[in-house]
N, C-alpha and C positions, 0 to 999 in steps of 0.2 A: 620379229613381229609378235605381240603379243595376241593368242587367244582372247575371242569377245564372242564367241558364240553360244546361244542359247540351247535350248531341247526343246524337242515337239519337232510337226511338220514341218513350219517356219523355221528359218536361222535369222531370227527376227535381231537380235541382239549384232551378230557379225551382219548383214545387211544393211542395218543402222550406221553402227559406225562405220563401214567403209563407205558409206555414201555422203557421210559427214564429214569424215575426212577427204572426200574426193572432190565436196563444195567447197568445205575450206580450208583447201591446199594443205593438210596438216597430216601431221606423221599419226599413227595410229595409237602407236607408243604413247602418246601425248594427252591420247584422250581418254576419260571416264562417265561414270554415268553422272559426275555430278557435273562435267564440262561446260560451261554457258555459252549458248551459243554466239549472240552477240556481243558480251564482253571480254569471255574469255579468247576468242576462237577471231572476232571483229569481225562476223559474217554481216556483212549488210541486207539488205531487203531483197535484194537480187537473187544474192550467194541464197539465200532461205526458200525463196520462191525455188529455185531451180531444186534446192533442193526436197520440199515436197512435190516435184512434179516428179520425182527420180524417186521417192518412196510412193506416189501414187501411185505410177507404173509395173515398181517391185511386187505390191502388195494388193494391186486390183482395187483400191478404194480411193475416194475422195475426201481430198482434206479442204476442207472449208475455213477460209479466210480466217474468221475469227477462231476458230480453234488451233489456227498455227500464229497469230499472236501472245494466249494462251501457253505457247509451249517454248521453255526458257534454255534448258537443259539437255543432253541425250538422253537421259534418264527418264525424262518428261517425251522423247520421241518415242522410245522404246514401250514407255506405260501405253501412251495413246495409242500406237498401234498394236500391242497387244488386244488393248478391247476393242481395236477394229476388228481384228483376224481371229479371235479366239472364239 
């Protein structure tokens, strides 16, 4: 398994991915921060809901609707919550 974890309080980066990969069904190995969520990865609307509900939970904040339309990428999870939590 590769290393995806960040520094600071948060392990904002390793939280991210494995809850991306735990939406969708995917080896960890697999993933990057340039990963797209729906095309690369074919998470549908569901897979994405559940999975902001599983980083809102993580991270104590809400993600609103159109800000996770907005968000295409892991690398695009991990920016956004960065400047939720930081």
């Amino acid at each position: 398994m590769t290393d995806k974890t960040g520094s600071g309080n948060y392990d904002i980066r390793g939280i991210v991915y494995n809850a991306v990969a735990e939406a969708a069904g995917s080896d960890l190995d697999e993933l990057s921060d340039t990963t797209e969520l729906i095309t690369t990865l074919n998470m549908d609307s569901l897979a994405i809901f559940e999975l902001a509900i599983e980083l809102e939970e993580a991270f104590k904040l809400r993600i609103p609707d159109e800000d996770i339309d907005e968000i295409k990428t892991i690398g695009d999870v991990i920016s956004y919550i960065e400047n939720k939590v930081v």
